[in-house]
C-alpha positions as CSV (number, residue, x, y, z in Angstrom):
1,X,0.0,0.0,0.0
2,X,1.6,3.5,-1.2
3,X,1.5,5.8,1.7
4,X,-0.5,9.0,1.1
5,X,2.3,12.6,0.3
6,X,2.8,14.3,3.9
7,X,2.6,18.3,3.5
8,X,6.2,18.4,1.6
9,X,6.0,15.4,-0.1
10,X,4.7,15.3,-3.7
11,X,2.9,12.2,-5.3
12,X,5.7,12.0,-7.7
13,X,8.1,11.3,-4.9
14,X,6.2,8.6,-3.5
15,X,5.6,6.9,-6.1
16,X,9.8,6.7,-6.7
17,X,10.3,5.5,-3.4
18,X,8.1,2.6,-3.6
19,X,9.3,1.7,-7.1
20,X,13.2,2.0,-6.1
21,X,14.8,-1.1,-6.6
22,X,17.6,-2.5,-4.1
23,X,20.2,-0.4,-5.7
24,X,18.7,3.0,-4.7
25,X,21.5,3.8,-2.1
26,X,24.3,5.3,-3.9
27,X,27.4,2.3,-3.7
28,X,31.2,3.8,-3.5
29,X,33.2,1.3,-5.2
30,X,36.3,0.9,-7.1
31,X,37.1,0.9,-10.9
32,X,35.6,-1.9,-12.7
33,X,38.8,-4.6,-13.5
34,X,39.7,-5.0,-17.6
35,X,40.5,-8.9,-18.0
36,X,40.8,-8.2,-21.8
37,X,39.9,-6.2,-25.3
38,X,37.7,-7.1,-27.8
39,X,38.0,-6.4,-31.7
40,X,35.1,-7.1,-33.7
41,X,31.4,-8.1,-32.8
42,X,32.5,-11.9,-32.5
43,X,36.0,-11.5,-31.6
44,X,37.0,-12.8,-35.3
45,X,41.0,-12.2,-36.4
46,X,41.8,-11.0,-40.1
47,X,38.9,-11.3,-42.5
48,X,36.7,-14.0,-40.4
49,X,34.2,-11.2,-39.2
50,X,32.0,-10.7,-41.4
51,X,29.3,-8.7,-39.0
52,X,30.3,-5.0,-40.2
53,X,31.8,-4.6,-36.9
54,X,35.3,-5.2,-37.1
55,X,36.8,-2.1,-36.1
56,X,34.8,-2.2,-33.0
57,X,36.9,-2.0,-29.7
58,X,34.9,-3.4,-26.3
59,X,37.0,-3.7,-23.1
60,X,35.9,-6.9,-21.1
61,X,35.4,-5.9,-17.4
62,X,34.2,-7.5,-14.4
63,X,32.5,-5.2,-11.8
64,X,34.2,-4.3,-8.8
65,X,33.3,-5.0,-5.2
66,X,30.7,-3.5,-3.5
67,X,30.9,-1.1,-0.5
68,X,28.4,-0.8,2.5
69,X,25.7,-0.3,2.6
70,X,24.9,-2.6,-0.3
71,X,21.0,-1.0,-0.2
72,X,17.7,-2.5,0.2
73,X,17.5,-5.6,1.2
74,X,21.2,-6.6,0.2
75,X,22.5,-5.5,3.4
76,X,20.0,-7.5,5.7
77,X,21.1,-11.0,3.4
78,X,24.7,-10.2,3.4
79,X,24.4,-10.2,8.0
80,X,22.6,-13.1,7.7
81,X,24.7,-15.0,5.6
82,X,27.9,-13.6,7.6
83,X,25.8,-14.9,11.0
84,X,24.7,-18.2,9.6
85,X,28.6,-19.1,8.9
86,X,29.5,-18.2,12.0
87,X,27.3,-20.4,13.7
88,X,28.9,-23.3,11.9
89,X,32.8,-22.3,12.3
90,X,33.3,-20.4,9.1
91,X,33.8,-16.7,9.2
92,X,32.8,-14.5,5.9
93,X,36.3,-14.3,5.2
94,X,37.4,-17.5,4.7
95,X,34.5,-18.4,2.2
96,X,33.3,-15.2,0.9
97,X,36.0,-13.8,-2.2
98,X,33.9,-10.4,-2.4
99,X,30.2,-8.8,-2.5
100,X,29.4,-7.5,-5.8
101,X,26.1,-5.4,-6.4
102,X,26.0,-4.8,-10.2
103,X,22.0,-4.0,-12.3
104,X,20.1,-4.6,-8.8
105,X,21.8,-7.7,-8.4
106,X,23.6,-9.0,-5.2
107,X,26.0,-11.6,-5.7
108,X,28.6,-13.4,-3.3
109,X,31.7,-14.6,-4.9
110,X,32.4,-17.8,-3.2
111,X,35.7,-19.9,-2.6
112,X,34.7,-23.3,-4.0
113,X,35.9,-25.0,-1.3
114,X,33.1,-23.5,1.0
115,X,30.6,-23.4,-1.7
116,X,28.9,-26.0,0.0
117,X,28.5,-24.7,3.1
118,X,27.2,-20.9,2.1
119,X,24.5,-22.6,-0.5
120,X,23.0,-24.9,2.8
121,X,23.0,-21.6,5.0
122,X,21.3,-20.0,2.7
123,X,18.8,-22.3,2.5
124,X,18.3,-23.5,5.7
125,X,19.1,-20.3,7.9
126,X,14.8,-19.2,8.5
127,X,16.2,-15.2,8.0
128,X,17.5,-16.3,4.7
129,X,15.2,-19.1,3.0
130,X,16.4,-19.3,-0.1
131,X,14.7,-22.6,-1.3
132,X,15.0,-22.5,-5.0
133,X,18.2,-22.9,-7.3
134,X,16.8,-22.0,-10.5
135,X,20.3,-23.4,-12.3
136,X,23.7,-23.0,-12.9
137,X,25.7,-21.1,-15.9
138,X,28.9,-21.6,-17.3
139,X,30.9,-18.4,-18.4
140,X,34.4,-18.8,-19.6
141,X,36.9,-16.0,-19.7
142,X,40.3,-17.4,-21.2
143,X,42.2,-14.0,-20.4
144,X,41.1,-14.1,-16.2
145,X,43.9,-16.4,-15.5
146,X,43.5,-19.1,-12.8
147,X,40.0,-17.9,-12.6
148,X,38.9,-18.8,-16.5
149,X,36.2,-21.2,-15.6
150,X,33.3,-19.3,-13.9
151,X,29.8,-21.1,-12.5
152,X,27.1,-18.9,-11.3
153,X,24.0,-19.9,-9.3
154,X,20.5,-18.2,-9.5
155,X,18.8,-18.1,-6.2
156,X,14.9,-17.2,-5.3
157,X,13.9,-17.3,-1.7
158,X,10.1,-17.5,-2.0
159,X,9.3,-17.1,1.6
160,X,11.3,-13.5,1.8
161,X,10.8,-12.6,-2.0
162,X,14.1,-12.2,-2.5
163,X,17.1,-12.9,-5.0
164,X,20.6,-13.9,-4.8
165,X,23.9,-15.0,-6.8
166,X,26.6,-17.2,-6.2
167,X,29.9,-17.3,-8.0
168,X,32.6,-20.1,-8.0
169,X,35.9,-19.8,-10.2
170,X,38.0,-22.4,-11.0
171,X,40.8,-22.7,-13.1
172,X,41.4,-24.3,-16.6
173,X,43.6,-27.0,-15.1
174,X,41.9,-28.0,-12.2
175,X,37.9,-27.5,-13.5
176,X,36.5,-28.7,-10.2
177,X,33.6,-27.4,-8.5
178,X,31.4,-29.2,-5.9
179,X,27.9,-30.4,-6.6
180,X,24.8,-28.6,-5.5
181,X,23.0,-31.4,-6.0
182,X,22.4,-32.4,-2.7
183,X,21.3,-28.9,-1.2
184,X,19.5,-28.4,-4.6
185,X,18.3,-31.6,-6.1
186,X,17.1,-29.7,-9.3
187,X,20.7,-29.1,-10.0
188,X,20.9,-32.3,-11.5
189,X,20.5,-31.5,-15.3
190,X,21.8,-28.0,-14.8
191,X,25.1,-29.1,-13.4
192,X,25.2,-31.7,-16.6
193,X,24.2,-28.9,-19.2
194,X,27.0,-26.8,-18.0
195,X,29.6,-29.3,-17.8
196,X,28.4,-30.8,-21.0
197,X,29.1,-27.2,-22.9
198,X,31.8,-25.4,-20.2
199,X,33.9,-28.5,-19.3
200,X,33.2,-27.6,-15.7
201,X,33.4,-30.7,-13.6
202,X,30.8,-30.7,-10.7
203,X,32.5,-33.4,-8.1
204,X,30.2,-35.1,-6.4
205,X,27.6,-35.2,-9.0
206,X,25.2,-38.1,-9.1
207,X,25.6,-38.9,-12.8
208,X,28.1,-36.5,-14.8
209,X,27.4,-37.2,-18.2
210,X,27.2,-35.1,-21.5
211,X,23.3,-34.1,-21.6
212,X,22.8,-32.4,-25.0
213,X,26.4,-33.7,-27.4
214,X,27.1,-36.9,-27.8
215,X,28.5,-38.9,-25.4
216,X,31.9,-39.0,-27.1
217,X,32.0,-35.6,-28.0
218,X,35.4,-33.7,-28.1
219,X,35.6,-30.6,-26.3
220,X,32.9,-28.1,-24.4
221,X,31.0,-25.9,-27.6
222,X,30.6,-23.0,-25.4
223,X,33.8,-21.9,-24.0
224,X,35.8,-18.9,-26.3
225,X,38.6,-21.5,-27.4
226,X,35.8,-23.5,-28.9
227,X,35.8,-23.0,-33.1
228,X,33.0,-21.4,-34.7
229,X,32.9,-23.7,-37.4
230,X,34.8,-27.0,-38.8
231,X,34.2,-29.4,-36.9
232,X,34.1,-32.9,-38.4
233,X,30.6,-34.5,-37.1
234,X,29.5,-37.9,-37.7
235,X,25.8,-39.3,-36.8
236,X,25.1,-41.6,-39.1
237,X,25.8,-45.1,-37.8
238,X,26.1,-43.5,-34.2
239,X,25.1,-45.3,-31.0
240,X,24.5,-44.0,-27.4
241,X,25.2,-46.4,-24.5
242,X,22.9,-46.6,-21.7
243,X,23.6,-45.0,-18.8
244,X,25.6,-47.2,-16.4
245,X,27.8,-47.7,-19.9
246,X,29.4,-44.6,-20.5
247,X,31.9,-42.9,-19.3
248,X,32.5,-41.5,-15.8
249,X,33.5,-38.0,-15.8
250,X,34.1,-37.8,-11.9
């Protein structure tokens, strides 16, 4: 309900309050970190792009850490969460990287080793309730060194009405995140898509198999190392074992 405009407030004014999203407090925060330059639309060398673009120049940057107070309800998630650790043995520095409050979004980047452990306080902690995973995404930057492989979770507490992110890095040569799967069961497929096309390896996955290439696909389609085109494929003739005889990733 929209409270009525006291004698100096105008109609206008209330309205913008109520509509505010969590961002509304201004957040002091550092310069934004360049992990690498893009030429083209499609990042194409020599005469491959063929988009009209290719004298376009795009830094790629990653959004810096967020300052206090995060605003709107971003604050109040970011105690709990720091409370809830504590109450198992883990302070917010040893699992938290940083806070980053980018488009209205809150999101805590997470050492994988605790990923775990801040995804189950999240969900379980009553202030926090965040009971729905709605998936994990794969994004690959092959310039963020030791950090190339990136998974980010989507979560939606329903009781609160309230969103949150989690990030987890890991690097090319050691793609190994832990499974979600048994805080969020629906995880299952989403944890299979992405290591299917990303080449991230969820450990402790029920079944880690390819979901959408063939099972003896080479290499993950959606990373930036992946070609754009000439790949030999063969179907004809092809066969997919069942389940308990393919491969096991873990």
């Amino acid at each position: 309900m929209t409270p009525k405009p006291t004698s100096h407030e105008s109609e206008d004014e209330i309205d913008a309050a109520a509509t505010a999203g969590p961002e509304a407090t201004p957040l002091p925060s550092g310069p934004a970190e360049v992990i690498a330059v893009r030429r083209g639309m499609f990042g194409a060398q020599g005469t491959g792009d063929t988009s009209g673009y290719g004298r376009l120049i795009r830094p790629v940057t990653l959004p810096p850490a967020a300052t206090r107070p995060y605003g709107g309800y971003f604050d109040a998630v970011a105690d709990g969460l720091i409370a809830a650790l504590e109450d198992v043995g883990t302070s917010a520095e040893e699992a938290i990287e940083a806070v980053v409050v980018f488009r209205d979004e809150l999101t805590f980047h997470v050492r994988r080793d605790h990923l775990t452990t801040v995804a189950q306080r999240l969900r379980d902690e009553p202030d926090l309730r965040f009971e729905l995973c709605l998936g994990v995404s794969g994004v690959h930057y092959p310039q963020d060194t030791g950090r190339e492989l990136h998974a980010v979770y989507h979560l939606l507490s329903i009781t609160h009405n309230r969103r949150v992110r989690l990030e987890v890095c890991a690097p090319d040569a050691d793609p190994h995140v832990p499974s979600l799967c048994a805080v969020y069961p629906t995880n299952d497929w989403h944890e299979r898509e992405t290591f299917d096309f990303f080449g991230i390896v969820f450990d402790g996955h029920p079944a880690l198999t390819r979901i959408a290439m063939p099972d003896d696909w080479q290499g993950h389609p959606q990373r930036k190392d992946y070609p754009l085109g000439g790949i030999p494929v063969e179907y004809k003739g092809a066969r997919i074992p069942p389940p308990d005889e393919r491969r096991s990733y873990n």
